[in-house]
PDB file of N, CA, C and O in Angstrom:
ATOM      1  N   UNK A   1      18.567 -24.037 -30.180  1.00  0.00           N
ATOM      2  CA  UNK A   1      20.001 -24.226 -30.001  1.00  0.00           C
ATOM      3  C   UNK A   1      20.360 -25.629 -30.468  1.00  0.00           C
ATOM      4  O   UNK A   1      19.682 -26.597 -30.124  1.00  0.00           O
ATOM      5  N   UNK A   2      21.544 -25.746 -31.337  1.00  0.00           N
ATOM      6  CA  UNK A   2      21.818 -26.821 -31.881  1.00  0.00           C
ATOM      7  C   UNK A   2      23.307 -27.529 -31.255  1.00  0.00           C
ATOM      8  O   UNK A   2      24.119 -26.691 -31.649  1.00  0.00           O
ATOM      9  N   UNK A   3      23.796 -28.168 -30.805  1.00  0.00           N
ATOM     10  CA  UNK A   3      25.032 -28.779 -30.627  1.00  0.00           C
ATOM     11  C   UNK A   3      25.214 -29.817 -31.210  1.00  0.00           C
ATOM     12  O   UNK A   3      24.381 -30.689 -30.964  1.00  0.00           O
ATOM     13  N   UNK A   4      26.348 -30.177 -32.211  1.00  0.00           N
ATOM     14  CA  UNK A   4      26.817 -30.619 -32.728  1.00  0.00           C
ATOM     15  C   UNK A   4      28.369 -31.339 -32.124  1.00  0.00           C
ATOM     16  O   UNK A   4      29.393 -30.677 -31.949  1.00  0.00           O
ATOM     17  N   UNK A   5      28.244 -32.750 -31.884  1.00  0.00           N
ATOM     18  CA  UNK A   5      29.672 -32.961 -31.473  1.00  0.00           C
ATOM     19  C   UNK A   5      30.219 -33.608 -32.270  1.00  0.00           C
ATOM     20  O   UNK A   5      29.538 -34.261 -33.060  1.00  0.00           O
ATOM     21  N   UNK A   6      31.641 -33.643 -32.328  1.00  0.00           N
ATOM     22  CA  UNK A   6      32.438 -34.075 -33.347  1.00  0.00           C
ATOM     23  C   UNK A   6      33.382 -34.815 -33.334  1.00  0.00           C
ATOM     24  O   UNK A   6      34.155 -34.426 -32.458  1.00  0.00           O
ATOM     25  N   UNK A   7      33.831 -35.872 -33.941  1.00  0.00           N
ATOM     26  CA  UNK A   7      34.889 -36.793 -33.703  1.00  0.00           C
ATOM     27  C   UNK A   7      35.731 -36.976 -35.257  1.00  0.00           C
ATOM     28  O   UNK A   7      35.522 -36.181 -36.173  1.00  0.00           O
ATOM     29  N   UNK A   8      36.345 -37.715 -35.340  1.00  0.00           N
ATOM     30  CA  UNK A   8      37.198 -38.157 -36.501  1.00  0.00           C
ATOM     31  C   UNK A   8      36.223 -39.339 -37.538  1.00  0.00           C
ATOM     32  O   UNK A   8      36.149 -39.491 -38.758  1.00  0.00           O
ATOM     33  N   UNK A   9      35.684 -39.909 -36.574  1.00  0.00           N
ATOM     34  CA  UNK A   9      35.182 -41.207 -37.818  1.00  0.00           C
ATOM     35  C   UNK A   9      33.503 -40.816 -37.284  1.00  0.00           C
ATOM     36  O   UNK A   9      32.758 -41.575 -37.905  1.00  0.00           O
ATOM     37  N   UNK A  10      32.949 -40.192 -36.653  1.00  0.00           N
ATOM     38  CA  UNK A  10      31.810 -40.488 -36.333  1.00  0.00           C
ATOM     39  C   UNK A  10      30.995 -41.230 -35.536  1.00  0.00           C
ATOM     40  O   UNK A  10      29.796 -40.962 -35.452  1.00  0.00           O
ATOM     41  N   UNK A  11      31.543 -42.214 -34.883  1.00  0.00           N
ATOM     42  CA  UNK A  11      30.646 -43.355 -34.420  1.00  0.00           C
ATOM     43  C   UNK A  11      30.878 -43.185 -33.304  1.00  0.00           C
ATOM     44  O   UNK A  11      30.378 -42.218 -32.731  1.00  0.00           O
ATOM     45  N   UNK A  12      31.945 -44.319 -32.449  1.00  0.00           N
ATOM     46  CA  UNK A  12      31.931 -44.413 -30.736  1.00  0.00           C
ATOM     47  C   UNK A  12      32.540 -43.084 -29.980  1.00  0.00           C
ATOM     48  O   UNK A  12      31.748 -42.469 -29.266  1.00  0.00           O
ATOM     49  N   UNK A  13      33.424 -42.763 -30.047  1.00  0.00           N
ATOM     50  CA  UNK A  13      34.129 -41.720 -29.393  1.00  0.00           C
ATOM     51  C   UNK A  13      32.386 -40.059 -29.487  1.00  0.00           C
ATOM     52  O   UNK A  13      31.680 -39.476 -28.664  1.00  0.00           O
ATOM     53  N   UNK A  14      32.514 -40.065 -30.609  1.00  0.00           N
ATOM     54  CA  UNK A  14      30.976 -38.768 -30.249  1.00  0.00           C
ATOM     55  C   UNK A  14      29.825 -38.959 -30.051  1.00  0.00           C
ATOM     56  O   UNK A  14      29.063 -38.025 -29.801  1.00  0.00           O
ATOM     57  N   UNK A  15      29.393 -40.336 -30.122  1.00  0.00           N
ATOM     58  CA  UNK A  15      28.224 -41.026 -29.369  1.00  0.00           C
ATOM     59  C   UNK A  15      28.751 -41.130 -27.809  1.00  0.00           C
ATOM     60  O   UNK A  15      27.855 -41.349 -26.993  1.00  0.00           O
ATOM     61  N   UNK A  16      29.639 -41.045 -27.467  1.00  0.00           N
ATOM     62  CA  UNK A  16      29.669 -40.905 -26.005  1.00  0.00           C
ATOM     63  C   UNK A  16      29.522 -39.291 -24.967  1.00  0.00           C
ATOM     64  O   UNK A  16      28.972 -38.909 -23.934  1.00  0.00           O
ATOM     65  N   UNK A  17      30.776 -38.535 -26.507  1.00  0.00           N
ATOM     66  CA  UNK A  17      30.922 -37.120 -26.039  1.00  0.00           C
ATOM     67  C   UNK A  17      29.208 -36.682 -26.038  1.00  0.00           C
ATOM     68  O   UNK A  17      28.786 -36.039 -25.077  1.00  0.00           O
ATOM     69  N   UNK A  18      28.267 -37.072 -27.168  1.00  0.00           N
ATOM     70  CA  UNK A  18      26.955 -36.511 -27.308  1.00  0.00           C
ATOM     71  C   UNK A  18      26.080 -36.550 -25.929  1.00  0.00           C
ATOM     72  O   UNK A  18      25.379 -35.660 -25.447  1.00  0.00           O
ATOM     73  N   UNK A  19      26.372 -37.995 -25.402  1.00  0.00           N
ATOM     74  CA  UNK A  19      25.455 -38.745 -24.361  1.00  0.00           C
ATOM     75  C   UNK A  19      25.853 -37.992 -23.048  1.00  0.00           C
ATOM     76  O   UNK A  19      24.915 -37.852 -22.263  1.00  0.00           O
ATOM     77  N   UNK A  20      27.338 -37.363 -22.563  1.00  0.00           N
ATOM     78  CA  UNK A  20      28.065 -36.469 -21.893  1.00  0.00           C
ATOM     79  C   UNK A  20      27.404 -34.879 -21.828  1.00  0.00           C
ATOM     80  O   UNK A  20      27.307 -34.163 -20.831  1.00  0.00           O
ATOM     81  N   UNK A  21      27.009 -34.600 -23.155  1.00  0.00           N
ATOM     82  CA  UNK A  21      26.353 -33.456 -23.575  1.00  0.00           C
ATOM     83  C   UNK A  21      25.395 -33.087 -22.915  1.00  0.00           C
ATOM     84  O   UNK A  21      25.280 -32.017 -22.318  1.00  0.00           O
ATOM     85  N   UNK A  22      24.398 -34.245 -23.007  1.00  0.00           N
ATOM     86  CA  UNK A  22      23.239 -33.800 -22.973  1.00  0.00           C
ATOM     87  C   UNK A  22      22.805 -34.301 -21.343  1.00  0.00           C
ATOM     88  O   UNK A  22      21.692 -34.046 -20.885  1.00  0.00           O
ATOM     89  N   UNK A  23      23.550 -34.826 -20.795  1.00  0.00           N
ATOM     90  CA  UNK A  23      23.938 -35.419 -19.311  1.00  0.00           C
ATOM     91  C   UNK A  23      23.894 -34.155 -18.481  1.00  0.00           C
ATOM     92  O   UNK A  23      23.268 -33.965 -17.438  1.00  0.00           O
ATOM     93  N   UNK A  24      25.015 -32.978 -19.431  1.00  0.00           N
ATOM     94  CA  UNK A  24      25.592 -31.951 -18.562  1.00  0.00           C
ATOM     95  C   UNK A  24      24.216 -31.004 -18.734  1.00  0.00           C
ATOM     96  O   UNK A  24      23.707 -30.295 -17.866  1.00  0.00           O
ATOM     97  N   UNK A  25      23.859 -31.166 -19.838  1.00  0.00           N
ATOM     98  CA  UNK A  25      22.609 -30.133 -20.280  1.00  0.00           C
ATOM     99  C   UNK A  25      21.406 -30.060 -19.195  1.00  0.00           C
ATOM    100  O   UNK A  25      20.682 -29.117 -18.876  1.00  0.00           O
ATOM    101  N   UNK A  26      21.478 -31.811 -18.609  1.00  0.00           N
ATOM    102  CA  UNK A  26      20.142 -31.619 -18.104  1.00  0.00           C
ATOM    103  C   UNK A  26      20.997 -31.468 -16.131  1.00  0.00           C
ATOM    104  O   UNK A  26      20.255 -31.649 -15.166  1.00  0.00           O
ATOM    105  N   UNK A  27      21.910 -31.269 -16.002  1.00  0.00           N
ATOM    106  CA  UNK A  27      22.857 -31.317 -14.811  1.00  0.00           C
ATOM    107  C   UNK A  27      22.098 -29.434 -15.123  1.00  0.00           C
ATOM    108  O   UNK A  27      21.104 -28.941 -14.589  1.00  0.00           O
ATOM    109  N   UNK A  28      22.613 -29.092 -15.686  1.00  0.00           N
ATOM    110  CA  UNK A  28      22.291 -27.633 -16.010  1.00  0.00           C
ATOM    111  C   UNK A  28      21.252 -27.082 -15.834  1.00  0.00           C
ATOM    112  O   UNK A  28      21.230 -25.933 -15.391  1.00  0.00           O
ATOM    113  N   UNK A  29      20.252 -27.688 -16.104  1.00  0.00           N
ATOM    114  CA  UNK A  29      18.681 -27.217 -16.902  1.00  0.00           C
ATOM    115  C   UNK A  29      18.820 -26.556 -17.697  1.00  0.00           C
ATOM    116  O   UNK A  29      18.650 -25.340 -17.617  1.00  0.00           O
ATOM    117  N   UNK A  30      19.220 -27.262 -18.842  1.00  0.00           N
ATOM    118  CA  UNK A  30      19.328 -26.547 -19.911  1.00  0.00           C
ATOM    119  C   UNK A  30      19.068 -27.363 -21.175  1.00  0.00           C
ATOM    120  O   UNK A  30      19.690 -28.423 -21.254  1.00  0.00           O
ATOM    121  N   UNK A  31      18.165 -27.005 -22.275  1.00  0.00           N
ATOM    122  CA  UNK A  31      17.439 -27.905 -23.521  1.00  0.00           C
ATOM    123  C   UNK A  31      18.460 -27.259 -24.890  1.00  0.00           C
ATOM    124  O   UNK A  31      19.005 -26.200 -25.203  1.00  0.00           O
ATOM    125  N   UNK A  32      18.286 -28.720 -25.448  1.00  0.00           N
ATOM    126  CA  UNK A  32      19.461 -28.584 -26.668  1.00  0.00           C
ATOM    127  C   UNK A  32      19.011 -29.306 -27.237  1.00  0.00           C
ATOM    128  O   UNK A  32      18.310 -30.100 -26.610  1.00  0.00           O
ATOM    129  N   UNK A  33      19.146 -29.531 -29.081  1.00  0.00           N
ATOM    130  CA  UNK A  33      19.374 -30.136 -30.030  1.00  0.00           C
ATOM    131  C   UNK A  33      20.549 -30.359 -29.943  1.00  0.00           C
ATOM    132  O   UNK A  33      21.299 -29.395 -30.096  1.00  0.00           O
ATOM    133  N   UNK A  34      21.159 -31.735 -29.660  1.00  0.00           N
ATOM    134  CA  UNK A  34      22.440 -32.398 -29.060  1.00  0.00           C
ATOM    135  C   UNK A  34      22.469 -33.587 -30.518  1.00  0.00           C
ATOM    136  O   UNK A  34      21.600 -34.453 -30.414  1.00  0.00           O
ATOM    137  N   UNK A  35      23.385 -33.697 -31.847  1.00  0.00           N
ATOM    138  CA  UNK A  35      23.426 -34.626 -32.462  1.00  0.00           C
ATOM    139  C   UNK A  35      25.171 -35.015 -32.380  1.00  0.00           C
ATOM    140  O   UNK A  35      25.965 -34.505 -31.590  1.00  0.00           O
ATOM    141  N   UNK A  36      25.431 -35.884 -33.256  1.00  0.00           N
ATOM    142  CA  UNK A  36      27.032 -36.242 -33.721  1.00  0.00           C
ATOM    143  C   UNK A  36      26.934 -36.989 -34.992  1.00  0.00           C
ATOM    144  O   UNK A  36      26.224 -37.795 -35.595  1.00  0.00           O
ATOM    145  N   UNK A  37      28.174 -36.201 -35.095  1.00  0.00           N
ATOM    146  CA  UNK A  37      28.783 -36.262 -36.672  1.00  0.00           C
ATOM    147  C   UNK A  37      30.416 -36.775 -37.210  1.00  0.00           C
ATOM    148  O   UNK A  37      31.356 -36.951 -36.435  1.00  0.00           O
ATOM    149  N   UNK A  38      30.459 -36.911 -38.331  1.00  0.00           N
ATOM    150  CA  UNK A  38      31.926 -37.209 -38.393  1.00  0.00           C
ATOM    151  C   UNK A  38      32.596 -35.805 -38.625  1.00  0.00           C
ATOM    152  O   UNK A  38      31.810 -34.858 -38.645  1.00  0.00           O
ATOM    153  N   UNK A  39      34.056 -35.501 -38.820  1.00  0.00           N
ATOM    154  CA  UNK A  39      34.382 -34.370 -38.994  1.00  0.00           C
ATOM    155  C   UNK A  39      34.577 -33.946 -40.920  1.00  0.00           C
ATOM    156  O   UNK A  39      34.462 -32.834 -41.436  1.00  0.00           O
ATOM    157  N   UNK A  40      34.773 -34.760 -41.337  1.00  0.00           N
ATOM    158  CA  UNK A  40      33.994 -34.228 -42.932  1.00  0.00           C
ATOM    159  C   UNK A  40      32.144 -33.522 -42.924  1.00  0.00           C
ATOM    160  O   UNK A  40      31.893 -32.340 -43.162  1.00  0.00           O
ATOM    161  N   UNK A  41      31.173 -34.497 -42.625  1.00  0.00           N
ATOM    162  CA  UNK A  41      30.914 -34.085 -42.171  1.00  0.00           C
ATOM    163  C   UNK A  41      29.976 -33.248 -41.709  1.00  0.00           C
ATOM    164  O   UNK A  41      28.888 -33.033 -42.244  1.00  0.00           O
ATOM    165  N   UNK A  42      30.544 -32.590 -40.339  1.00  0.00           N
ATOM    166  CA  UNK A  42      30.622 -31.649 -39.916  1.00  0.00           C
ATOM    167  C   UNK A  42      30.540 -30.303 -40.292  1.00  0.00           C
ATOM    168  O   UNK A  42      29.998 -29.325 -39.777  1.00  0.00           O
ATOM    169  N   UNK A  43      31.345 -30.511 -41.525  1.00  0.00           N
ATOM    170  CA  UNK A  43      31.727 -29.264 -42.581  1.00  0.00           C
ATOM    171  C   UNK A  43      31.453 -28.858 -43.302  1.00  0.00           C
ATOM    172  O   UNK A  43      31.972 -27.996 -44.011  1.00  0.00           O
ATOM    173  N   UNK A  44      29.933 -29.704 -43.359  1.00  0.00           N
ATOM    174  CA  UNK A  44      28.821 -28.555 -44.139  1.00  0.00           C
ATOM    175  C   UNK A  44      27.424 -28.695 -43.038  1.00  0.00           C
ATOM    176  O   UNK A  44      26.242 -28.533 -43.338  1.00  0.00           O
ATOM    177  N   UNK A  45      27.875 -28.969 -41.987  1.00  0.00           N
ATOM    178  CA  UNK A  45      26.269 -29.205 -41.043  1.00  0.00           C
ATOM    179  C   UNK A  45      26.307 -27.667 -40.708  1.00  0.00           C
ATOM    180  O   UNK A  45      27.189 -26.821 -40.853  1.00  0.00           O
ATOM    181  N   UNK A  46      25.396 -27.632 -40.350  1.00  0.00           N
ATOM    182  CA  UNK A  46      24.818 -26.406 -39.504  1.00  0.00           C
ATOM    183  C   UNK A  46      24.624 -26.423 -37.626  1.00  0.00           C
ATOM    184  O   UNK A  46      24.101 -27.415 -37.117  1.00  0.00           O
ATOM    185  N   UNK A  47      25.022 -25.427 -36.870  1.00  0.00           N
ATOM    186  CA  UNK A  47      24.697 -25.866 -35.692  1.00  0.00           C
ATOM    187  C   UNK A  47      25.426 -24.287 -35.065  1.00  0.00           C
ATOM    188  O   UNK A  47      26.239 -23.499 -35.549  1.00  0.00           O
ATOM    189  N   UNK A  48      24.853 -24.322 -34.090  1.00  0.00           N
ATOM    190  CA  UNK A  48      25.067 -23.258 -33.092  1.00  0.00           C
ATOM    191  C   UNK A  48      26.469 -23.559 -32.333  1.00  0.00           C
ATOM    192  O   UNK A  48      27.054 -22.475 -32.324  1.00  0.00           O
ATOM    193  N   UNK A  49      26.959 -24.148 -31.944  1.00  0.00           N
ATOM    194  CA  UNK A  49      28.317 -24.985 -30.939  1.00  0.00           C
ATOM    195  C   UNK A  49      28.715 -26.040 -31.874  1.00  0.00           C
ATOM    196  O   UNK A  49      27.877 -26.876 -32.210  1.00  0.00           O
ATOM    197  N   UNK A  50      29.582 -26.071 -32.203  1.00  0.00           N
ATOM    198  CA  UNK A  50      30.716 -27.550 -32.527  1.00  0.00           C
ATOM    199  C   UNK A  50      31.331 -27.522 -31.141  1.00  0.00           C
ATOM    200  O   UNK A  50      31.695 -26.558 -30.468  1.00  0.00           O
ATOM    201  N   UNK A  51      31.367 -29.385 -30.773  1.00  0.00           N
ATOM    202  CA  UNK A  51      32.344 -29.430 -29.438  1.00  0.00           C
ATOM    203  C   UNK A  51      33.137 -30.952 -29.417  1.00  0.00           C
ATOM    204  O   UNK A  51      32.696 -32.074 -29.169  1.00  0.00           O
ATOM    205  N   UNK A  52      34.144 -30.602 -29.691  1.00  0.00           N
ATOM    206  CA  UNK A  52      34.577 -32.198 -29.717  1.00  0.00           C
ATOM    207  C   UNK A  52      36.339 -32.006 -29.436  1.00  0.00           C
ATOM    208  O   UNK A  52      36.639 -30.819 -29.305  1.00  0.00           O
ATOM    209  N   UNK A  53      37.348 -32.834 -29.342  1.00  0.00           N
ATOM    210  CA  UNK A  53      38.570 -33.007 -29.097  1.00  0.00           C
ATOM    211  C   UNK A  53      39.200 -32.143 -29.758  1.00  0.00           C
ATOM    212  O   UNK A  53      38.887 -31.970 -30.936  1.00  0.00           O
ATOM    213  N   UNK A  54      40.531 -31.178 -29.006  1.00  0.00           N
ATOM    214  CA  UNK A  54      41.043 -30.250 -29.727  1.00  0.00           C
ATOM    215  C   UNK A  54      41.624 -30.324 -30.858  1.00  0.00           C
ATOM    216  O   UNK A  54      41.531 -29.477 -31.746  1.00  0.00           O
ATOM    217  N   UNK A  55      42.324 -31.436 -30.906  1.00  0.00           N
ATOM    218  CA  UNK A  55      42.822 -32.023 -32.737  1.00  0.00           C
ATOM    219  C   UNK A  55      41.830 -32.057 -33.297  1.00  0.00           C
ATOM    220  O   UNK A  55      42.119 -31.556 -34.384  1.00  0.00           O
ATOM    221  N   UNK A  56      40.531 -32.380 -33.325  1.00  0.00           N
ATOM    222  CA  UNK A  56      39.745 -32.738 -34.033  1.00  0.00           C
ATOM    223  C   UNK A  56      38.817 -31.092 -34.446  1.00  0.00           C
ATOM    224  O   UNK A  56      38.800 -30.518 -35.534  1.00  0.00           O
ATOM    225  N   UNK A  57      38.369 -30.824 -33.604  1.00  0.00           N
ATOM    226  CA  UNK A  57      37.734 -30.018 -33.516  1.00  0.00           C
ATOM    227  C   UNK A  57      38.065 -28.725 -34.129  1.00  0.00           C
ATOM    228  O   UNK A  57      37.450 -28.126 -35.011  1.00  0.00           O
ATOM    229  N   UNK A  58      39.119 -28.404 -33.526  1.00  0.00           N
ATOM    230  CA  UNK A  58      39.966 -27.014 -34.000  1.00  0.00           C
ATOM    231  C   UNK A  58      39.974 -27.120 -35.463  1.00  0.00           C
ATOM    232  O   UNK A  58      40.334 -26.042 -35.936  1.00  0.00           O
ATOM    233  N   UNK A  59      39.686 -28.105 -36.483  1.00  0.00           N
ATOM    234  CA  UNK A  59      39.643 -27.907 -37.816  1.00  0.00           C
ATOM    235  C   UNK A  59      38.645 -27.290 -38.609  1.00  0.00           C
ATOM    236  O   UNK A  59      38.817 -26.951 -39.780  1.00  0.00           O
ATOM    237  N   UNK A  60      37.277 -27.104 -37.762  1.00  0.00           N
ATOM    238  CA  UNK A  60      36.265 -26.432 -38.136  1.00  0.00           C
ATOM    239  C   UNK A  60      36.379 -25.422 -38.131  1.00  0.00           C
ATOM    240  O   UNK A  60      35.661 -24.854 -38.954  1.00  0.00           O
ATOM    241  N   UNK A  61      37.378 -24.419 -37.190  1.00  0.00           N
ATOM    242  CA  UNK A  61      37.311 -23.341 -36.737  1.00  0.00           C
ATOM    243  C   UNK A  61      37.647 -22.151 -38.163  1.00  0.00           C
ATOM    244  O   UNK A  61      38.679 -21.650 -38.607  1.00  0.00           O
ATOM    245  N   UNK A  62      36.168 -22.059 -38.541  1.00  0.00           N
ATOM    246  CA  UNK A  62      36.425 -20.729 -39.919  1.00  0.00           C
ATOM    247  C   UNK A  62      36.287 -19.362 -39.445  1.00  0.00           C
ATOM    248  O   UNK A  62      35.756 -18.647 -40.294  1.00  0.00           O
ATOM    249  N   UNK A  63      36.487 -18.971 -38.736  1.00  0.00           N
ATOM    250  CA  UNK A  63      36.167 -18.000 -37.751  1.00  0.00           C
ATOM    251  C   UNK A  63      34.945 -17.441 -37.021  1.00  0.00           C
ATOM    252  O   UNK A  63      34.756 -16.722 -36.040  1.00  0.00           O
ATOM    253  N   UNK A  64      33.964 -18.282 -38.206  1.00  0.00           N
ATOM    254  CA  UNK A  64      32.220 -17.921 -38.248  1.00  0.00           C
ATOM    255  C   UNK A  64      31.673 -18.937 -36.878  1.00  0.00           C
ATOM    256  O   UNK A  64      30.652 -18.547 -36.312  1.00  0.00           O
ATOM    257  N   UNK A  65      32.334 -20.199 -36.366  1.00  0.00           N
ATOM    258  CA  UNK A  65      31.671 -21.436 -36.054  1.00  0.00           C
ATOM    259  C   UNK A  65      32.005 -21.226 -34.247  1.00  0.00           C
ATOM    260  O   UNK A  65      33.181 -21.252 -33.884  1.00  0.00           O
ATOM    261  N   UNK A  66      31.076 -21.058 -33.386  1.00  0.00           N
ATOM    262  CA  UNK A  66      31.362 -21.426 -32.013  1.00  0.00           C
ATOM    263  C   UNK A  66      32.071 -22.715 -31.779  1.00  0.00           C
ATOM    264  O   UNK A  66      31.350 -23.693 -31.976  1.00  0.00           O
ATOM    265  N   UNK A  67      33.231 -22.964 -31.430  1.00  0.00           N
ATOM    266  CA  UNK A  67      34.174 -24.391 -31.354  1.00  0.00           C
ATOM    267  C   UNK A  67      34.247 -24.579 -29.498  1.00  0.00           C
ATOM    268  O   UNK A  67      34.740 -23.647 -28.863  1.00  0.00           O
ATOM    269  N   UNK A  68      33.806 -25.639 -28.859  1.00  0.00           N
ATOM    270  CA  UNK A  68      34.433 -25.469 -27.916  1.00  0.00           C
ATOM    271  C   UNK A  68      35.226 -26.911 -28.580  1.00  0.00           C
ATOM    272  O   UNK A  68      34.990 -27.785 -29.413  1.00  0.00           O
ATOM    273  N   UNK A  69      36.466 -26.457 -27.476  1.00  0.00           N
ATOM    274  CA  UNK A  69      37.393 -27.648 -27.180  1.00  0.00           C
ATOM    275  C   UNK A  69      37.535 -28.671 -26.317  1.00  0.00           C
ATOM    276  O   UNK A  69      38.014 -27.961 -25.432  1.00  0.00           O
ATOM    277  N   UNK A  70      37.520 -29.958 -25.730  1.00  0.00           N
ATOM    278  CA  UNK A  70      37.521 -30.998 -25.101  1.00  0.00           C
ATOM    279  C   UNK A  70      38.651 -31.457 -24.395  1.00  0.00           C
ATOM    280  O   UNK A  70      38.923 -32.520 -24.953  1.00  0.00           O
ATOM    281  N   UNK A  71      39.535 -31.257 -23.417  1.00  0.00           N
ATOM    282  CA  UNK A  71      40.592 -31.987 -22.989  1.00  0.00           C
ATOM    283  C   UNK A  71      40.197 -33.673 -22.725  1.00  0.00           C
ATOM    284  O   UNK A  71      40.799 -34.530 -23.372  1.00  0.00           O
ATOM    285  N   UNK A  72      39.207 -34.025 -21.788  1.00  0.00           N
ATOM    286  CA  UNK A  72      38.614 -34.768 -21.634  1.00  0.00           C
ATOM    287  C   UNK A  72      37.472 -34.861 -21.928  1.00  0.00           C
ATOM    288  O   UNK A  72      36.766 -34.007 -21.393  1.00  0.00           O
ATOM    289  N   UNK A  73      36.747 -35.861 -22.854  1.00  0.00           N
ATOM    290  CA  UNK A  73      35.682 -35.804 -23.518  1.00  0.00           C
ATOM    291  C   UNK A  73      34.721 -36.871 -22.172  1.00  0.00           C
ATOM    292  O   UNK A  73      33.600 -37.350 -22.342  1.00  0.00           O
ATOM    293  N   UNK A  74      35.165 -36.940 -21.518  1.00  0.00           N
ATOM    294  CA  UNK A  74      34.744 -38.029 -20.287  1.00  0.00           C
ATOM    295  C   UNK A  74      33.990 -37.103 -19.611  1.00  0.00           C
ATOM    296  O   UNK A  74      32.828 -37.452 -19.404  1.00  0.00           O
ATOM    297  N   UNK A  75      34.369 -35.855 -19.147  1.00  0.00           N
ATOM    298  CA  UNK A  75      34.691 -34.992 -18.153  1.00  0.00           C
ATOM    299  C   UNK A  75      33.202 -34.107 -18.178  1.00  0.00           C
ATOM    300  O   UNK A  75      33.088 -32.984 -18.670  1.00  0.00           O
ATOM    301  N   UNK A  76      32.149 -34.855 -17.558  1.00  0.00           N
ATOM    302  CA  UNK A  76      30.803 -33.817 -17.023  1.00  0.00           C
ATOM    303  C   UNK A  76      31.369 -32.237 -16.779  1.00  0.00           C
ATOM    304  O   UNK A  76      31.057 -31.370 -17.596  1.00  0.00           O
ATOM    305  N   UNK A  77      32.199 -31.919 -15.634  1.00  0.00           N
ATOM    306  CA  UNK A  77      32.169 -30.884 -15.331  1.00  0.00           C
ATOM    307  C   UNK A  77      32.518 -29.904 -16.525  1.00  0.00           C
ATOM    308  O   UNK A  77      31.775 -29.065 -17.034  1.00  0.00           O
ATOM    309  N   UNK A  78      33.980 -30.250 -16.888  1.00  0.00           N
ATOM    310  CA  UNK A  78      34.588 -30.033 -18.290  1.00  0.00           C
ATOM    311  C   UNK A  78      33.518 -29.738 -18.996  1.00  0.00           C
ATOM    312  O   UNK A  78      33.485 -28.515 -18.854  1.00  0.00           O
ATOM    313  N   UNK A  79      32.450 -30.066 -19.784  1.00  0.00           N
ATOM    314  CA  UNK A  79      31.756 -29.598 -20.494  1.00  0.00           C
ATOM    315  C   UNK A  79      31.069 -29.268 -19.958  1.00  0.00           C
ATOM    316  O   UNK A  79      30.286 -29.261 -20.909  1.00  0.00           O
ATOM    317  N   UNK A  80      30.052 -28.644 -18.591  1.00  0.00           N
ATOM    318  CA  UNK A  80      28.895 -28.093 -18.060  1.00  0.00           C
ATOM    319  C   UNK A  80      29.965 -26.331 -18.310  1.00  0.00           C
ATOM    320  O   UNK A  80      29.588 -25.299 -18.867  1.00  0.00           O
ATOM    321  N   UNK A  81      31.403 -26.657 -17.595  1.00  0.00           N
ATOM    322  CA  UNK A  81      32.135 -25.351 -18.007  1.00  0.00           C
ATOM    323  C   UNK A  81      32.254 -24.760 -19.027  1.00  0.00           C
ATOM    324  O   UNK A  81      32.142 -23.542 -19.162  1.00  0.00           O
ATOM    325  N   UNK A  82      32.432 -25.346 -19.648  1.00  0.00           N
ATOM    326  CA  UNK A  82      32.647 -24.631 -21.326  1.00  0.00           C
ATOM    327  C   UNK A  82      31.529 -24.247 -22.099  1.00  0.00           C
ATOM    328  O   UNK A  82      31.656 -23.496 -23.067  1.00  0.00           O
ATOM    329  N   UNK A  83      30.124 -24.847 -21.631  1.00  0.00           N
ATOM    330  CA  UNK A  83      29.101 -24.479 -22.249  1.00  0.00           C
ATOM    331  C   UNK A  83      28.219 -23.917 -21.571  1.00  0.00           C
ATOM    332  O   UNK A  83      27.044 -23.894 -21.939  1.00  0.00           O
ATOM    333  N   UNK A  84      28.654 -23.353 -20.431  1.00  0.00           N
ATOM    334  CA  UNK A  84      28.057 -22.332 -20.054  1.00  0.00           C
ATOM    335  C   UNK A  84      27.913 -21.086 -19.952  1.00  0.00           C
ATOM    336  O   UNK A  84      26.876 -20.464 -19.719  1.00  0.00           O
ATOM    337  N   UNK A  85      29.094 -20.650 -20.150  1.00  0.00           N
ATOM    338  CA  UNK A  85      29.514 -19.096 -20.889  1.00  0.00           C
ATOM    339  C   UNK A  85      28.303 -19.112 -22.339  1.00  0.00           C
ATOM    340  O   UNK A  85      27.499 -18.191 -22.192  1.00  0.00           O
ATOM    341  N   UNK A  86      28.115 -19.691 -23.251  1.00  0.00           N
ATOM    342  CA  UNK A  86      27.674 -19.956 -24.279  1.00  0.00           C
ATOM    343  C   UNK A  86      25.986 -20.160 -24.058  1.00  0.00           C
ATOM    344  O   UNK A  86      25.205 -19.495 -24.739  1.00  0.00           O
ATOM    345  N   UNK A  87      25.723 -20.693 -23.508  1.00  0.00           N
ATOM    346  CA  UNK A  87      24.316 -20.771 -23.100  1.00  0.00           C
ATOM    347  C   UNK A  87      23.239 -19.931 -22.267  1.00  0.00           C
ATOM    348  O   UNK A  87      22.009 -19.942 -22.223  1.00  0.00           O
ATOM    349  N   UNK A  88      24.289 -19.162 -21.594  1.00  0.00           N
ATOM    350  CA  UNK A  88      23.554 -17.591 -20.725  1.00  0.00           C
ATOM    351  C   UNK A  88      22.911 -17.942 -19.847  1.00  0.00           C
ATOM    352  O   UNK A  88      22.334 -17.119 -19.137  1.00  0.00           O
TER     353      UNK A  88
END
């Protein structure tokens, strides 16, 4: 399983959402390939989940790509929720 998070420029904002990720992953018990990317991109990576801010994010969405969306990219629970439907 690959997760991929995503931001606009790449650097601080999805180095945090990533570090959030993999926070919730292990809140979970749950193992991931957790990286971050910019959103160009993004748009030729490969990955099981894209998850990053809804402006941002929602641009990947080719109909093929699991997208979750982010209200708060801060937000542990927020993402243990959203990626758990997805993870089984």
């Amino acid at each position: 399983m690959k997760i991929m998070v995503v931001c606009g420029n790449g650097l601080g904002s999805s180095f945090i959402m990533e570090m959030n990720v993999k926070k919730a992953l292990t809140e979970m018990g749950k193992t991931a390939d957790v990286d971050h990317t910019d959103l160009a991109s993004a748009k030729t990576e490969q990955a099981d989940i894209f998850i990053g801010a809804a402006d941002i994010v929602g641009q990947l969405n080719d109909g093929s790509r699991k997208i979750v969306t982010l209200e708060n990219m801060m937000s542990i629970p927020e993402i243990k929720s959203k990626l758990e439907p997805l993870l089984g």
